[in-house]
VOFILUM-468406 format. One line per field, with one value per residue: y, x, z of N, C-alpha, C in turn. Coordinates in pm, 1 decimal, padded with zeros to 6 digits, m for minus. Layout:
<sites>
n.py Y, ...
n.px X, ...
n.pz Z, ...
ca.py Y, ...
ca.px X, ...
ca.pz Z, ...
c.py Y, ...
c.px X, ...
c.pz Z, ...
</sites>
This chain:
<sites>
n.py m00118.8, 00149.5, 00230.4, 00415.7, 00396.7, 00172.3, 00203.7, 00294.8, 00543.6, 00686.7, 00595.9, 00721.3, 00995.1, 00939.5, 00928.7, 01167.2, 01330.2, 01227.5, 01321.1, 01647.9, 01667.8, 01634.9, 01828.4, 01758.6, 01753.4, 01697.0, 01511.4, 01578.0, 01649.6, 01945.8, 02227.8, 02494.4, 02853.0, 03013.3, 03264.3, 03364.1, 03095.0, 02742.8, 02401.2, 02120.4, 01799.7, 01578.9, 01361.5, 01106.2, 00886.6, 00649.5, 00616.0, 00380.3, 00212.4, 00140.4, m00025.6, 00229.3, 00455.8, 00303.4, 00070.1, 00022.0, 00014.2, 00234.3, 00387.7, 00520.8, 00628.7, 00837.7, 00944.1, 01060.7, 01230.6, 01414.1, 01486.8, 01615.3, 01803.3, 01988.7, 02024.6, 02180.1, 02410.6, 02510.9, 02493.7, 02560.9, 02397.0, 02065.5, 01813.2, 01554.4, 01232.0, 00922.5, 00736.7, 00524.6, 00219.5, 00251.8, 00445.8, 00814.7, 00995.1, 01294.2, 01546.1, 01859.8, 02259.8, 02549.9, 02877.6, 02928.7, 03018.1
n.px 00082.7, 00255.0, 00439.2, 00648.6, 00863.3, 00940.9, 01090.4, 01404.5, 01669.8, 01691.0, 01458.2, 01309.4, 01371.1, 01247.4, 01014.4, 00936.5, 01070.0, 00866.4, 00618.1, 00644.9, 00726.2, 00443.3, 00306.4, 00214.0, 00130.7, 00305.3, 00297.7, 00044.2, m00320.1, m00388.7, m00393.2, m00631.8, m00700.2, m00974.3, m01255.1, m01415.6, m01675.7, m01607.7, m01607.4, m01463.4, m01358.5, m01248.0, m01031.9, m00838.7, m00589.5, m00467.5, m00136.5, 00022.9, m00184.7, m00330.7, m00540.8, m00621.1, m00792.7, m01053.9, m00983.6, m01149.8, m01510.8, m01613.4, m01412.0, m01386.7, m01654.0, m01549.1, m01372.1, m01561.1, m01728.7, m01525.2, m01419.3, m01653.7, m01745.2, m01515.4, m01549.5, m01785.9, m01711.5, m01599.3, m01660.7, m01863.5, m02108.9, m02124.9, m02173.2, m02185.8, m01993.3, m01794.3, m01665.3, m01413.1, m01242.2, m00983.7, m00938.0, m01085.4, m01340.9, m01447.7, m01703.7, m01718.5, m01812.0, m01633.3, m01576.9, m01328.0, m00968.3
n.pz 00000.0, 00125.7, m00080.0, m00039.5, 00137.8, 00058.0, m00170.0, m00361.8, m00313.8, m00517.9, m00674.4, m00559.6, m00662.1, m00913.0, m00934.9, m00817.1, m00989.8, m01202.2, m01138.8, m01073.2, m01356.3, m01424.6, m01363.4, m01064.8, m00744.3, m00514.1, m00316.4, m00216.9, m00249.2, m00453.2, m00342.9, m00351.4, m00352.9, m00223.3, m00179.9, 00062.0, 00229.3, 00236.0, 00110.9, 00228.7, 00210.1, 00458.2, 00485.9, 00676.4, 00820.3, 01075.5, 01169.3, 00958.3, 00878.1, 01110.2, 01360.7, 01562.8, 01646.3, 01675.4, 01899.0, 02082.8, 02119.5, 02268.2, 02222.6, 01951.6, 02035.5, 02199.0, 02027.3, 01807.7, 01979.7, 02002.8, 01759.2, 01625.1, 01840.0, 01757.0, 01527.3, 01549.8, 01666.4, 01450.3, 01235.0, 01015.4, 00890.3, 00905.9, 00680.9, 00636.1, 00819.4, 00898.7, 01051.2, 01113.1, 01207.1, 01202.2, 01022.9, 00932.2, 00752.7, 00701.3, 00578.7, 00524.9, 00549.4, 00579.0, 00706.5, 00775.7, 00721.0
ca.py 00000.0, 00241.3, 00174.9, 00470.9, 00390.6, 00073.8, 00272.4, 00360.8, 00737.3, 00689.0, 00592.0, 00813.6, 01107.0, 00928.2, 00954.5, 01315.0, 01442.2, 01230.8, 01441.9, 01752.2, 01685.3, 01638.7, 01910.0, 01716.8, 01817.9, 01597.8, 01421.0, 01587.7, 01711.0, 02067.6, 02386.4, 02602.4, 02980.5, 03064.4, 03397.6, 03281.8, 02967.8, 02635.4, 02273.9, 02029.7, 01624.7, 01567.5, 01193.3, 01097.5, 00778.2, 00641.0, 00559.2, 00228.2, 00188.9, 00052.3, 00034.8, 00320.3, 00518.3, 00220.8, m00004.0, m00012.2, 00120.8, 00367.9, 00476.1, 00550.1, 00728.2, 00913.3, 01034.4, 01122.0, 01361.6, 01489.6, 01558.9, 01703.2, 01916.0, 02051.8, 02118.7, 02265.6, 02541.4, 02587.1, 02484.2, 02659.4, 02324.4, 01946.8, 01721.1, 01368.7, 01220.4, 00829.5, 00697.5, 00372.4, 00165.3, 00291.0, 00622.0, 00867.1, 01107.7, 01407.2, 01638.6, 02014.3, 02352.1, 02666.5, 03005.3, 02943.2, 02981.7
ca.px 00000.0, 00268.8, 00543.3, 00752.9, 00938.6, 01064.9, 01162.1, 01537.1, 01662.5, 01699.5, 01312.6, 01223.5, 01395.9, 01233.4, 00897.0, 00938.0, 01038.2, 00764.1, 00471.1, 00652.8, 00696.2, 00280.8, 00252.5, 00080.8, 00149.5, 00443.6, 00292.0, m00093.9, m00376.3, m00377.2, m00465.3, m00698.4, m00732.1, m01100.1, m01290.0, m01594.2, m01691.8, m01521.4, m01665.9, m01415.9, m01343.5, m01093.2, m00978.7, m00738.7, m00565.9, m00386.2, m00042.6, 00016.0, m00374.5, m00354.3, m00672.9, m00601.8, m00931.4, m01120.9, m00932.1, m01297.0, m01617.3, m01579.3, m01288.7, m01443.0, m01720.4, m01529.9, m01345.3, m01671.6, m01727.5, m01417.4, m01434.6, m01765.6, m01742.4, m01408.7, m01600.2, m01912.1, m01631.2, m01480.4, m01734.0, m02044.5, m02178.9, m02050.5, m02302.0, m02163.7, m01884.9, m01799.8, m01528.5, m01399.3, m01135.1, m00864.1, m00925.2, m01218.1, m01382.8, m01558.5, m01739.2, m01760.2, m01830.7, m01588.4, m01531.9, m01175.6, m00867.0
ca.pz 00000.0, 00122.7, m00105.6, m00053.8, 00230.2, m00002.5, m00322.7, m00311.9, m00317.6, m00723.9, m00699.9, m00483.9, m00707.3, m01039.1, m00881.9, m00787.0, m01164.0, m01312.5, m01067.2, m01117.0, m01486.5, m01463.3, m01273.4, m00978.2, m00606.8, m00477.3, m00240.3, m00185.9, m00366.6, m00475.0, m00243.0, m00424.3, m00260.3, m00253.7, m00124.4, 00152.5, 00264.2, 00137.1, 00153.5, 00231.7, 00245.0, 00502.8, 00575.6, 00764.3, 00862.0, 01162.6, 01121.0, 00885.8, 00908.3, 01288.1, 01457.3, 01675.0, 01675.7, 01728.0, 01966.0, 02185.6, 02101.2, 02394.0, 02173.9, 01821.8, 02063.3, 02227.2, 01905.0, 01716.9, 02026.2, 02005.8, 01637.4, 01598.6, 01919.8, 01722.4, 01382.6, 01625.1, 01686.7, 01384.9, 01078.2, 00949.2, 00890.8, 00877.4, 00548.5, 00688.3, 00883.2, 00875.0, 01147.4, 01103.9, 01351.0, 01148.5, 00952.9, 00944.7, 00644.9, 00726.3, 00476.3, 00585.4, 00539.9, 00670.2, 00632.2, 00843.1, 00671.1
c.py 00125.8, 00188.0, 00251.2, 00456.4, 00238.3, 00083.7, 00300.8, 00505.0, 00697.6, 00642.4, 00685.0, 00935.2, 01058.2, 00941.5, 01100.8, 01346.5, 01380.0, 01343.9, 01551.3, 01806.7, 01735.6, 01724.9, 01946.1, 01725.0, 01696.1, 01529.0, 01452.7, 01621.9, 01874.2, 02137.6, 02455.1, 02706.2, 02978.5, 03183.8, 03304.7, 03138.8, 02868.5, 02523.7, 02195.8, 01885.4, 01605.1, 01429.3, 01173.4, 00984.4, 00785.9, 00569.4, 00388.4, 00154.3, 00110.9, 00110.2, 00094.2, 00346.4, 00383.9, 00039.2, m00095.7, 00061.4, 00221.8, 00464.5, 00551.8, 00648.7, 00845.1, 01015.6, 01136.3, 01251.6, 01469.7, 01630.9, 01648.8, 01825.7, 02031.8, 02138.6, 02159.4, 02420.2, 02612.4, 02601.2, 02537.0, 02514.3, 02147.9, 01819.7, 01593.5, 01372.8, 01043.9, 00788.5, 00537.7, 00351.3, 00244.1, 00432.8, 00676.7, 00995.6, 01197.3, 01519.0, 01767.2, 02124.8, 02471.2, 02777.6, 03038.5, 02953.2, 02897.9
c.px 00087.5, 00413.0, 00698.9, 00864.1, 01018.7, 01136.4, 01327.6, 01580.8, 01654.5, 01567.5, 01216.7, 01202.9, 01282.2, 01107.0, 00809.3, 00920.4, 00933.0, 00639.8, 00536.3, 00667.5, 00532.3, 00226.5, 00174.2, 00131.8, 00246.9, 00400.2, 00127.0, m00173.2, m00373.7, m00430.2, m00490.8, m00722.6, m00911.0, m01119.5, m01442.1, m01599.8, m01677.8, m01597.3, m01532.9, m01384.7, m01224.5, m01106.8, m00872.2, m00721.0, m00453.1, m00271.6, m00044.8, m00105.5, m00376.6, m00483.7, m00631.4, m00734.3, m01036.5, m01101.3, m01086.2, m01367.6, m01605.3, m01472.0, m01318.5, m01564.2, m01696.7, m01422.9, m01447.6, m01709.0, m01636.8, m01384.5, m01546.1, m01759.0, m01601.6, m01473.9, m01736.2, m01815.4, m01591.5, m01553.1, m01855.4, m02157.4, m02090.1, m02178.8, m02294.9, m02037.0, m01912.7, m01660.0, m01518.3, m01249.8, m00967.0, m00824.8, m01067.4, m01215.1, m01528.4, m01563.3, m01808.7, m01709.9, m01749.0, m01570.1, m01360.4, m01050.4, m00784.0
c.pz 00000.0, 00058.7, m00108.6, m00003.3, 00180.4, m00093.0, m00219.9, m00352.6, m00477.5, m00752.0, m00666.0, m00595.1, m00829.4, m00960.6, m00841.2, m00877.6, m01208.2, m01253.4, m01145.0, m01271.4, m01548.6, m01415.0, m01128.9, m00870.3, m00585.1, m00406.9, m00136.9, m00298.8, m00371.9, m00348.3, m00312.8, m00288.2, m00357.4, m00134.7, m00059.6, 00173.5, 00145.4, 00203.9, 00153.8, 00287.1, 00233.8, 00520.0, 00594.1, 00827.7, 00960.2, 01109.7, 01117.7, 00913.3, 01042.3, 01339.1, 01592.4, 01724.8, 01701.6, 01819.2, 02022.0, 02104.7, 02174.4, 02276.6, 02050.7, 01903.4, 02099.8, 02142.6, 01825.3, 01783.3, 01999.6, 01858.3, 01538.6, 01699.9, 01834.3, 01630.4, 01438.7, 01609.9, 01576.8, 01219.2, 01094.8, 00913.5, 00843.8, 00827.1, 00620.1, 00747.3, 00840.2, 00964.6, 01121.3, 01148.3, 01260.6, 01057.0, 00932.1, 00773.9, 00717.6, 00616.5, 00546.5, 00467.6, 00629.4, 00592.8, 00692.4, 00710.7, 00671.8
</sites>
């Protein structure tokens, strides 16, 4: 899955010029600047997909609080969320920078 960390530096580099040949972010997807509120779909995985976030149920619950009480503070509105034992996607709305 993560095969970078087995490429060798002379893979690594050939991997680099082909993106930047294509013009494609080195290692994310783009950052567009916009003016006013932005929708975005964040996900986010625990390191080398280990069931961290959901060791226990208790644990995945007490994440979901964690991460909604966050985007209560900080988003204008959050469409869906979806947590699962090992990485979560949430679809929001901010006017934050």
């Amino acid at each position: 899955m993560y095969n970078w960390r087995n490429l060798t530096d002379e893979q690594r580099e050939e991997v680099l010029r082909q993106r930047k040949g294509k013009k494609l972010p080195w290692h994310s997807p783009p950052h567009r600047d916009f003016e006013g509120p932005k929708s975005f779909l964040i996900t986010a995985a625990c390191y080398e997909h280990e069931n961290v976030i959901g060791k226990h149920p208790d644990r995945i619950a007490e994440f979901e609080h964690l991460l909604l009480a966050t985007c209560e503070q900080l988003c204008l509105m959050v469409f869906a969320w979806c947590i699962l034992p090992n990485h979560y996607h949430i679809l929001l709305r901010t006017d934050k920078d």
